[in-house]
TORFIKE-934364 format. One record per residue (C-alpha): residue number from 1; residue in one letter; x, y, z. Coordinates in steps of 0.5 Angstrom, whole numbers, plus 500, padded with zeros to 3 digits. Layout:
BEGIN
<site NUM, a, <X, Y, Z>>
...
//
This chain:
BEGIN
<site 1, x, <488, 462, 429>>
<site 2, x, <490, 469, 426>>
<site 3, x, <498, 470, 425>>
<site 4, x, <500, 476, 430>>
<site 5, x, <501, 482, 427>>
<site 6, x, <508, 484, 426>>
<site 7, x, <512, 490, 430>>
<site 8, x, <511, 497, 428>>
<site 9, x, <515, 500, 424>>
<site 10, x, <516, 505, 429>>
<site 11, x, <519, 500, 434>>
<site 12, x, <527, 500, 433>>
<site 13, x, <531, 493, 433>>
<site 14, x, <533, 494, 440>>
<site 15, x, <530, 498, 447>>
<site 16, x, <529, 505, 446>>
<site 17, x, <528, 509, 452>>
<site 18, x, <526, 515, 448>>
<site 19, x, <520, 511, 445>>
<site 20, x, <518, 508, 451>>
<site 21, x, <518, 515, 455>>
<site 22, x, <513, 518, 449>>
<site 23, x, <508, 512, 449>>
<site 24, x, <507, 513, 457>>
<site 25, x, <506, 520, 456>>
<site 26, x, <501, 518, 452>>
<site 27, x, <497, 513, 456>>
<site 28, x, <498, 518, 462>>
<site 29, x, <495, 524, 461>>
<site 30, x, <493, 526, 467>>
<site 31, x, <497, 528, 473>>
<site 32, x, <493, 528, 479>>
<site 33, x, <495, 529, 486>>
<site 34, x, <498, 523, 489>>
<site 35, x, <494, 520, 494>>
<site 36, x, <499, 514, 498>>
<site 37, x, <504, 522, 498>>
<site 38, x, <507, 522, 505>>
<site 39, x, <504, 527, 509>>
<site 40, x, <510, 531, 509>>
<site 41, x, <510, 532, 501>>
<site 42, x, <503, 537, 503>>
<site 43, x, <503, 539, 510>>
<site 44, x, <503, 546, 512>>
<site 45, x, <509, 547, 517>>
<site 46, x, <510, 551, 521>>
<site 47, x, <503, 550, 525>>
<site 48, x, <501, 556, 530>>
<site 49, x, <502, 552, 537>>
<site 50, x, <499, 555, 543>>
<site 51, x, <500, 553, 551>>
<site 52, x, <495, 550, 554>>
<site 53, x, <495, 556, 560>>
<site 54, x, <495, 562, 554>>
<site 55, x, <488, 566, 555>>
<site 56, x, <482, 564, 549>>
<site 57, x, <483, 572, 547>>
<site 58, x, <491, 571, 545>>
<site 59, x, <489, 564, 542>>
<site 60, x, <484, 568, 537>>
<site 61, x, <488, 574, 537>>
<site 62, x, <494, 570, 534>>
<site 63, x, <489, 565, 530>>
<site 64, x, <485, 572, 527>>
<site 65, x, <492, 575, 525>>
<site 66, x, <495, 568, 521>>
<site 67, x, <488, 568, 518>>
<site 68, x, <489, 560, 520>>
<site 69, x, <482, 557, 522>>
<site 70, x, <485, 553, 528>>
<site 71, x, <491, 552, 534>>
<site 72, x, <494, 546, 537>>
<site 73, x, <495, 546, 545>>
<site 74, x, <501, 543, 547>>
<site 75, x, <504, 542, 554>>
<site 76, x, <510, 545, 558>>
<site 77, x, <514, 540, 553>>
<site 78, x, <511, 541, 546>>
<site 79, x, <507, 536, 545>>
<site 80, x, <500, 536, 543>>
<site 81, x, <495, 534, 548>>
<site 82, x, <489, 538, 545>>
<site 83, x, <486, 543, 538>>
<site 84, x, <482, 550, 539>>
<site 85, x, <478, 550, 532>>
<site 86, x, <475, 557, 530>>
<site 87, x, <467, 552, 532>>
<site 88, x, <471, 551, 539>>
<site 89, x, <471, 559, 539>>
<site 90, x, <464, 560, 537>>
<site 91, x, <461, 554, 541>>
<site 92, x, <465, 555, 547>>
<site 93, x, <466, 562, 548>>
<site 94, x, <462, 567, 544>>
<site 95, x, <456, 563, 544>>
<site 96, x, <456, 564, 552>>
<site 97, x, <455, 571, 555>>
<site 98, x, <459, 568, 562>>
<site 99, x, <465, 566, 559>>
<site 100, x, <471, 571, 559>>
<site 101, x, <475, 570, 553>>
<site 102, x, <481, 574, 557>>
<site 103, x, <481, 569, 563>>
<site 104, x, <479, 563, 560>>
<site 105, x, <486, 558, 558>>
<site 106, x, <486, 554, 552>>
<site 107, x, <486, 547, 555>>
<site 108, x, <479, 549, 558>>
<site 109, x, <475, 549, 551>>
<site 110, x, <481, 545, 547>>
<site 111, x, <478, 539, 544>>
<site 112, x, <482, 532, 547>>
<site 113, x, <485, 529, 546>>
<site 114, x, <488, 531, 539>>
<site 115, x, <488, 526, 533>>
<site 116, x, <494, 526, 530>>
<site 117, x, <498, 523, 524>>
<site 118, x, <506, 521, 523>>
<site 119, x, <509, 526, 516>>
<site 120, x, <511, 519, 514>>
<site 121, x, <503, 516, 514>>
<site 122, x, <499, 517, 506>>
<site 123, x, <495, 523, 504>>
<site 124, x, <489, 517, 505>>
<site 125, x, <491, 515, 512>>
<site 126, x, <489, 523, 513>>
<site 127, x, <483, 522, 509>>
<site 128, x, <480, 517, 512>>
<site 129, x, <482, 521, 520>>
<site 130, x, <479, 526, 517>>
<site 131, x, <472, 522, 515>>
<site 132, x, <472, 517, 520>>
<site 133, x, <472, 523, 527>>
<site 134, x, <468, 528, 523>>
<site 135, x, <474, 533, 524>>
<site 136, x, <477, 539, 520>>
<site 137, x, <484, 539, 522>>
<site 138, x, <490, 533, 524>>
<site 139, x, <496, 536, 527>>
<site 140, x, <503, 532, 524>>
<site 141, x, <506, 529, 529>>
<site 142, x, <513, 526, 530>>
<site 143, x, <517, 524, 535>>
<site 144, x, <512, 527, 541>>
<site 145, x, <513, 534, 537>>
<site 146, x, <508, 538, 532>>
<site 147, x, <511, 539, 525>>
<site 148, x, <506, 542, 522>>
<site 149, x, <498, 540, 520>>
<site 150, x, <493, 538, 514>>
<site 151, x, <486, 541, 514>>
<site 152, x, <480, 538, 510>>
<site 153, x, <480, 545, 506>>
<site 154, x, <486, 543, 504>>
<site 155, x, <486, 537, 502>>
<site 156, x, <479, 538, 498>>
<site 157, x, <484, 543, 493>>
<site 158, x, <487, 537, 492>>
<site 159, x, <483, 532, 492>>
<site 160, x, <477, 529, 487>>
<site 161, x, <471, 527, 489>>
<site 162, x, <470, 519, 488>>
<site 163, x, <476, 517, 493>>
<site 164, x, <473, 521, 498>>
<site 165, x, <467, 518, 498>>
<site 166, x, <468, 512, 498>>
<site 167, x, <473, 513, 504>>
<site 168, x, <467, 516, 507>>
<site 169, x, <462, 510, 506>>
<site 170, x, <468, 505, 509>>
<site 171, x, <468, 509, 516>>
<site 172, x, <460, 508, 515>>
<site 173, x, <459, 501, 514>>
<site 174, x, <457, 497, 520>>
<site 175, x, <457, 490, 516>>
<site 176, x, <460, 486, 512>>
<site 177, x, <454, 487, 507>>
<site 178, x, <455, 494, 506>>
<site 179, x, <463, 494, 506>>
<site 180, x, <462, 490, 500>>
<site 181, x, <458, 495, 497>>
<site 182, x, <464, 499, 497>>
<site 183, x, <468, 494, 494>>
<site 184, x, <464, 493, 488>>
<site 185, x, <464, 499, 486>>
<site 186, x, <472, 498, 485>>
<site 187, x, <471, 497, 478>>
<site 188, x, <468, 503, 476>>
<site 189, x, <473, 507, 479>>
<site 190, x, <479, 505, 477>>
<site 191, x, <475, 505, 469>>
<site 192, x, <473, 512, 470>>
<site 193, x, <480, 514, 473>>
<site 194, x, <484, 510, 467>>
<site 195, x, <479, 513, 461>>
<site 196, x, <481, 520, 464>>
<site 197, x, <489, 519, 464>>
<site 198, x, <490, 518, 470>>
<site 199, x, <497, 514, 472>>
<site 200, x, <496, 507, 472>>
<site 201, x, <501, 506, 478>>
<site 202, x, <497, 512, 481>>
<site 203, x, <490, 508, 481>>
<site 204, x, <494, 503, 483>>
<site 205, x, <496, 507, 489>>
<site 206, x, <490, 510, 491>>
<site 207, x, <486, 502, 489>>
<site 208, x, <491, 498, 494>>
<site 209, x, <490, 505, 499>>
<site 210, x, <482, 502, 498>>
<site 211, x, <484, 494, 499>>
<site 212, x, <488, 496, 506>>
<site 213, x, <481, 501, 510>>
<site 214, x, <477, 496, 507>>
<site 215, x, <482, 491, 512>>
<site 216, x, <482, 495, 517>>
<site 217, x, <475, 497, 517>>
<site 218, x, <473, 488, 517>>
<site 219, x, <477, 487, 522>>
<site 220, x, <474, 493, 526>>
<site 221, x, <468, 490, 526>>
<site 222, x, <471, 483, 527>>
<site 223, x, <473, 487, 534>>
<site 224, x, <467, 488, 535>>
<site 225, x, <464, 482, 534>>
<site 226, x, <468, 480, 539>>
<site 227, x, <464, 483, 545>>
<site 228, x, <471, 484, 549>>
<site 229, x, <478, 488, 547>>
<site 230, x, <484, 484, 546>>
<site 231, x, <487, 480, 553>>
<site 232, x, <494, 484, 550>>
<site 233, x, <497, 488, 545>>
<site 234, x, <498, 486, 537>>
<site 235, x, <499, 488, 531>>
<site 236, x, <495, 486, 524>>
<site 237, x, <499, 486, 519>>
<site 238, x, <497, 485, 510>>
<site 239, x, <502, 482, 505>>
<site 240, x, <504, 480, 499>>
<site 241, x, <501, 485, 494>>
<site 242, x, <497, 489, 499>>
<site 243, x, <503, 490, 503>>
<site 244, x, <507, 493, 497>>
<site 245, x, <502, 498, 496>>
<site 246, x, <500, 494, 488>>
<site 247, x, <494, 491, 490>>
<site 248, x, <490, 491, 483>>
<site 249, x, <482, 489, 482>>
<site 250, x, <481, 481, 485>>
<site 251, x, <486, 480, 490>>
<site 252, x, <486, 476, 496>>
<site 253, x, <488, 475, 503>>
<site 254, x, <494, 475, 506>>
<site 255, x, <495, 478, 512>>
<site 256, x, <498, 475, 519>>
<site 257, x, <498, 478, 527>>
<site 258, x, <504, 479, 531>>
<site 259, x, <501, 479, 539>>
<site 260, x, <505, 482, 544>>
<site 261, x, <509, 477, 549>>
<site 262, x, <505, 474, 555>>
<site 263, x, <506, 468, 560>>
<site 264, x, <506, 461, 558>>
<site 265, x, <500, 459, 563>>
<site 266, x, <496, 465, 559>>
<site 267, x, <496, 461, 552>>
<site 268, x, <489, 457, 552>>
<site 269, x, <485, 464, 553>>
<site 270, x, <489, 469, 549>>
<site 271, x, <491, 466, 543>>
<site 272, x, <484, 463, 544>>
<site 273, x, <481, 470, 543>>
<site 274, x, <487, 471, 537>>
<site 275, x, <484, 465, 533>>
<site 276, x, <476, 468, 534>>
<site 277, x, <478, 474, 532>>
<site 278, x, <482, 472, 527>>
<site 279, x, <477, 467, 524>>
<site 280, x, <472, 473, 524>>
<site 281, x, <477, 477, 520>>
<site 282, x, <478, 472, 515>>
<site 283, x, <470, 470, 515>>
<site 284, x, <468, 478, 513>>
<site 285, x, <474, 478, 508>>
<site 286, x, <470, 473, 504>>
<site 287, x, <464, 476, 505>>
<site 288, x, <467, 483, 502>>
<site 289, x, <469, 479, 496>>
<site 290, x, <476, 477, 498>>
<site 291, x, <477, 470, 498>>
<site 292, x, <481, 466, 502>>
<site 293, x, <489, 466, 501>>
<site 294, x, <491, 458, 497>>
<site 295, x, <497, 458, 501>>
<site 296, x, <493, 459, 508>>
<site 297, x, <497, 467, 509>>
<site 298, x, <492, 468, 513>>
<site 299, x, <491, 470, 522>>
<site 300, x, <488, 464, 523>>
<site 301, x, <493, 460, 520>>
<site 302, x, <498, 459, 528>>
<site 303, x, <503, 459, 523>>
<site 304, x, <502, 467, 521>>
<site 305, x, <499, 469, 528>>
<site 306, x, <505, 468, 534>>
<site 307, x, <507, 472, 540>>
<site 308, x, <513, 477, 539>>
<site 309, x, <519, 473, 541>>
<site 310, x, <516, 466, 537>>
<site 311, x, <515, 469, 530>>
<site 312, x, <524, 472, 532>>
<site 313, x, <524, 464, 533>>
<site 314, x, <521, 462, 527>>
<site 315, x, <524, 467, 523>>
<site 316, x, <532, 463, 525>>
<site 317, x, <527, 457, 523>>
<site 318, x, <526, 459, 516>>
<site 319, x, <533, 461, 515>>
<site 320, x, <536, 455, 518>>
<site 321, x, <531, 450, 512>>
<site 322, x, <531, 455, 506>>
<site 323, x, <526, 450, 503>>
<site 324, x, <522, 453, 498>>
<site 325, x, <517, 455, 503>>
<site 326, x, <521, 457, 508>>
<site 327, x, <525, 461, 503>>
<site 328, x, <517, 464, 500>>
<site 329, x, <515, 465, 506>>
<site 330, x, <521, 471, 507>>
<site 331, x, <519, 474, 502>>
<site 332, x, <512, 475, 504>>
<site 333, x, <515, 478, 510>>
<site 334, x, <520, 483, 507>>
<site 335, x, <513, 485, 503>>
<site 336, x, <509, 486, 510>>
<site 337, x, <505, 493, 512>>
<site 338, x, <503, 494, 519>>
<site 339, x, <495, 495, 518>>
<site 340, x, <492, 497, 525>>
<site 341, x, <494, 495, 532>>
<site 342, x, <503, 497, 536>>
<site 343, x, <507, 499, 530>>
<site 344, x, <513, 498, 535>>
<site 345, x, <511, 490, 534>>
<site 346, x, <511, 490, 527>>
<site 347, x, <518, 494, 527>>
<site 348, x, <522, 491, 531>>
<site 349, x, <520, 484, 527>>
<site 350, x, <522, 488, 520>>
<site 351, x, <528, 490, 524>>
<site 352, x, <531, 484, 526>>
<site 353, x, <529, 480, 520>>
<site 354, x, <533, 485, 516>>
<site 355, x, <539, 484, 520>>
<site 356, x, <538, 477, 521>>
<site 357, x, <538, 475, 513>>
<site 358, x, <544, 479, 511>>
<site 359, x, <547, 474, 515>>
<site 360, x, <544, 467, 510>>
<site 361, x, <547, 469, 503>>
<site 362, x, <544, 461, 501>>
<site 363, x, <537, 464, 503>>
<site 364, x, <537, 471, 499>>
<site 365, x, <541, 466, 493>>
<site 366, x, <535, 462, 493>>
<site 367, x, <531, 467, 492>>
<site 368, x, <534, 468, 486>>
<site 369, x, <534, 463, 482>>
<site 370, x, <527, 462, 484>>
<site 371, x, <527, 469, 480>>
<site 372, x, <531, 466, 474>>
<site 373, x, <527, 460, 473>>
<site 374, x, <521, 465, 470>>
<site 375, x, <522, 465, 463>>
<site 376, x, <519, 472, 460>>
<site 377, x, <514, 471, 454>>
<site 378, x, <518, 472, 448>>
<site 379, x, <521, 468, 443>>
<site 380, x, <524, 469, 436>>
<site 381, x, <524, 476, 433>>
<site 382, x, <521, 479, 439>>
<site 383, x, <514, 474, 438>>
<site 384, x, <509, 474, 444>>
<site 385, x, <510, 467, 447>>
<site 386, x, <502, 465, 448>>
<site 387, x, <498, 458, 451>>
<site 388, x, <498, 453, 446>>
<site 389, x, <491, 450, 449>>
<site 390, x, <486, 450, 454>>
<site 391, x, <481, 456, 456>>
<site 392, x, <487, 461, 455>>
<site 393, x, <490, 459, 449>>
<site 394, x, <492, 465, 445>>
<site 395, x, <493, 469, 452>>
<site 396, x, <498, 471, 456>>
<site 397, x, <498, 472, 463>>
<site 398, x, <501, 478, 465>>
<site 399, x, <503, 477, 473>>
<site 400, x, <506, 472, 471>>
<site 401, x, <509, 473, 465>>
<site 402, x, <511, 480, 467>>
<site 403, x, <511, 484, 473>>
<site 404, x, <512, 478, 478>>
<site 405, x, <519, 479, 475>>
<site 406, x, <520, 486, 476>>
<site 407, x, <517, 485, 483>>
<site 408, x, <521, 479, 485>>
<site 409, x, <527, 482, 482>>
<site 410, x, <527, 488, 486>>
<site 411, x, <526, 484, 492>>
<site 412, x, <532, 480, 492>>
<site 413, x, <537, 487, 490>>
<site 414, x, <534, 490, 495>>
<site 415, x, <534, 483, 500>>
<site 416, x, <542, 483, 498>>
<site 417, x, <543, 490, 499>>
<site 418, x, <540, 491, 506>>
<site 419, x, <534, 496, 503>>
<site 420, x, <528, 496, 507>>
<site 421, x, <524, 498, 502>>
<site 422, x, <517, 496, 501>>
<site 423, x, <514, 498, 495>>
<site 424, x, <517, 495, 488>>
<site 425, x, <518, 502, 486>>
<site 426, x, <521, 505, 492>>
<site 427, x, <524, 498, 491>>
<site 428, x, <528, 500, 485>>
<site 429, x, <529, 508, 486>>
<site 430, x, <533, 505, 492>>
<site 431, x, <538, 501, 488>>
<site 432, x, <539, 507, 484>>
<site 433, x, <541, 511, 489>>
<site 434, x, <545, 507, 492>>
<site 435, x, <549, 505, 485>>
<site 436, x, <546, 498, 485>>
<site 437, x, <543, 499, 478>>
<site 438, x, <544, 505, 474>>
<site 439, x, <540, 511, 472>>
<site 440, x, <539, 508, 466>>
<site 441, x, <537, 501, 468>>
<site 442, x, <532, 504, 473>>
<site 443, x, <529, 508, 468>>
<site 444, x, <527, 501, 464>>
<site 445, x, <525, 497, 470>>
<site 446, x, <521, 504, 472>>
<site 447, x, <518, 504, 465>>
<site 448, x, <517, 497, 465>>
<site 449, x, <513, 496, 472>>
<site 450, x, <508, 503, 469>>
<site 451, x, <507, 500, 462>>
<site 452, x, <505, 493, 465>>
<site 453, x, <500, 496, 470>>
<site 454, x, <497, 500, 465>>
<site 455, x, <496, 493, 461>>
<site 456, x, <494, 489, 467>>
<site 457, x, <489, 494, 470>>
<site 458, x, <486, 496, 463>>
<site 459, x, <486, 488, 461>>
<site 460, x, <481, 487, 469>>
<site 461, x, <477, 493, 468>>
<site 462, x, <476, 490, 461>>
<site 463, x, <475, 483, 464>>
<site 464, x, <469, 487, 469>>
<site 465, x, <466, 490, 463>>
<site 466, x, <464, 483, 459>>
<site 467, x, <461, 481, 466>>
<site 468, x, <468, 475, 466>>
<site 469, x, <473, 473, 472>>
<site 470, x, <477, 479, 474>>
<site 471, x, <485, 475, 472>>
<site 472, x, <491, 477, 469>>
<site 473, x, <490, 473, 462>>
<site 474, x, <489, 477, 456>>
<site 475, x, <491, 476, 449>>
<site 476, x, <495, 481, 445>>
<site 477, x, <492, 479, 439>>
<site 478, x, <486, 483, 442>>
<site 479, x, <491, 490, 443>>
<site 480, x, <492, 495, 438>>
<site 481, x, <499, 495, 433>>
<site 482, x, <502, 501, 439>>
<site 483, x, <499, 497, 445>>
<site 484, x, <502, 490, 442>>
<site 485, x, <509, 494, 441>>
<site 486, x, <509, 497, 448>>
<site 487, x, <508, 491, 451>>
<site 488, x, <513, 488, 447>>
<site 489, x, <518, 494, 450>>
<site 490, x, <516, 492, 457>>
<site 491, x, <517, 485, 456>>
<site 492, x, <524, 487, 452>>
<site 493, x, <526, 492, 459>>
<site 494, x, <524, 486, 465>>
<site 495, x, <529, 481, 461>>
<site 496, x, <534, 486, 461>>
<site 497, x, <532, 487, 468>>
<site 498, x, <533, 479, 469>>
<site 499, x, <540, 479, 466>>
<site 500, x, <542, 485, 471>>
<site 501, x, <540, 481, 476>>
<site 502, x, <543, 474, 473>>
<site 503, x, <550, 479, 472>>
<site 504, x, <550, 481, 480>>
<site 505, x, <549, 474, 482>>
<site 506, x, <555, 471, 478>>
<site 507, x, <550, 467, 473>>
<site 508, x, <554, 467, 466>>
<site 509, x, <549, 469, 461>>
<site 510, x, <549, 468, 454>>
//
């Protein structure tokens, strides 16, 4: 085995932020727009609103002078019941001689109801609204009351063309066989993406977006399998990677069903209903390309699919066992996303897991120390720590060894804090601004966590390209002298991030 390359000369003893900085900006050409950016960040606020008794007349009169090409209706109180659109207008009004513009009100050719998005949804969330009902204009909706709106015009000023149509071919696909299809084509998007610089986090980002509508989309066809809607209300939710929006190319499945409270005498028949669906869900997954969870974190697991006040239950139960499950399957639900079905379930869950956990400092501290258990892959003069045998030898892993501890670690900060956040990102600007960490290590952890992604994405893609199994090994023998010293520095930033959190949880460290 060749003897690795030493450092470049370019690589100071200690971590330098400066040279980091430069080497991202070298591997990150590109910026692009944000698909997983709130819809707040790109709305056009305020939207013209009209009442729904105000005459068409007035309504394209106001729409002529803002030159806006739509009107959103709302009732006494504000909120949206409905759009005028300029084709409204053409279609309903001018194409027929009979109707008067100046005694026809809006409510009698507005299109209801209104399809609406939160600010706080993804720019792909309003995407794929947009692909899914044919429509051009999506109000932004909060708190019952219009804030502004997005228009596919928009959105095409701002987007490239390989996301939207595969986001088109997800809302078409009526089978498991053809969903994937979509998937398949992964690999190359995320190449194609990386060789035009664009941010490895950002492809990140817009894959996992992908990950979470190809979810959605099986478990609608597993709802229509079904032949029937569901007996109660429920909430899907993902976890897990897909949940913290870092889903890279060969995740697999990990989601749970919250169902709303129903009498015990009902229980046979719905969850009966939950457990097919559920079993339909993950049969499609597999059938996409997603293989079945190792750990059994899957709906159809009755561990992972409860009524409300049950999942509350078992939530005390974890916390009272803190065993090594137990204490795994509460960071599983800290990293959980609603996907489809009553937001109100899933949050309220959050809610009271956040507040429940501050109260078990044995549990958050368990979680820490599995953290601290993990070594990072670097030895004596900053050397790469490697297999010594076995199919991988010569290889690292680059979850394991690297990003497992930057996620973990900003996990069990924010769990100590009471932070909500999901994402390892949002995760670690959070500490920040509430002086958990300092500028400075953020910045590192930040620098890491980017730096770690590109390789791991680069090392899949790579994996794809010579017809492999997608993993995370790759062998740093493989990678440029630049490429061997930014991995070092990534590796040198997430130990400086471990001694950090040894630090705030009272560890000596020597």
């Amino acid at each position: 085995m060749p003897q690795e390359a030493p450092a470049s000369k370019e690589m100071p003893d200690d971590l330098s932020l400066e040279f980091v900085k430069k080497r991202l900006e070298a591997i990150s050409r590109l910026n692009v727009f944000p698909y997983h950016a709130p819809v707040r960040e790109i709305m056009v606020s305020p939207a013209y609103a009209c009442r729904a008794d105000c005459s068409v007349r007035e309504v394209a009169k106001e729409m002529a002078k803002r030159r806006i090409s739509s009107a959103v209706v709302v009732d006494e109180q504000g909120h949206v019941i409905g759009i005028i659109t300029e084709r409204d207008i053409l279609t309903k009004v001018v194409s027929r001689e009979t109707v008067d513009p100046a005694k026809t009100p809006a409510a009698a050719i507005m299109s209801a109801p209104a399809i609406t998005i939160s600010p706080k949804d993804k720019v792909y969330r309003a995407l794929s609204l947009l692909a899914r009902y044919g429509i051009k204009h999506l109000p932004v909706v909060e708190g019952g009351e219009l804030v502004g709106i997005i228009t596919m015009r928009h959105l095409m000023r701002l987007a490239h063309q390989e996301p939207l149509l595969i986001i088109g071919k997800i809302e078409l696909a009526k089978t498991a066989e053809e969903l994937a299809e979509v998937k398949a084509e992964l690999p190359a998007m995320v190449a194609n993406r990386l060789s035009a610089g664009i941010s490895a986090v950002d492809t990140m980002a817009m894959l996992s977006l992908i990950h979470q509508d190809i979810h959605r989309r099986a478990f609608e066809l597993a709802l229509e399998k079904m032949g029937e809607e569901p007996p109660v209300p429920y909430c899907l939710f993902v976890t897990g990677s897909h949940g913290r929006g870092e889903a890279l190319l060969a995740p697999d499945q990990d989601h749970g069903l919250i169902i709303a409270d129903y009498p015990d005498a009902h229980y046979d028949k719905i969850d009966g209903y939950f457990r097919e669906l559920a079993t339909k869900f993950g049969e499609i997954l597999v059938k996409v390309g997603y293989p079945r969870c190792p750990g059994y974190i899957m709906s159809e697991n009755p561990l992972w699919r409860k009524r409300y006040q049950e999942w509350l239950k078992q939530f005390l139960i974890w916390l009272e066992l803190s065993t090594y499950h137990t204490v795994r399957y509460l960071t599983l639900v800290f990293d959980a996303h609603p996907l489809v079905g009553e937001l109100p379930l899933f949050y309220g869950l959050k809610r009271f897991f956040l507040s429940k956990i501050q109260e078990y400092h044995n549990v958050i501290r368990q979680m820490f120390e599995e953290e601290a258990g993990h070594k990072v892959p670097l030895g004596m003069f900053n050397k790469f720590i490697v297999e010594k045998e076995g199919p991988h030898k010569g290889e690292l892993h680059l979850k394991r060894s690297g990003l497992i501890f930057v996620v973990e670690a900003a996990r069990v900060l924010c769990l100590k804090e009471g932070i909500g956040e999901v994402s390892t990102l949002d995760r670690i600007r959070a500490l920040r601004e509430k002086h958990v960490i300092s500028a400075q290590d953020a910045e590192y952890a930040e620098h890491a966590f980017h730096i770690l992604v590109h390789y791991a994405l680069q090392t899949q893609v790579q994996h794809w390209q010579r017809g492999e199994p997608i993993s995370y090994w790759l062998n740093p023998q493989e990678l440029s002298a630049h490429d061997r010293d930014m991995l070092r520095y990534a590796f040198q930033a997430v130990k400086r991030l471990k001694d950090l959190v040894e630090s705030a949880f009272g560890y000596l460290i020597l």
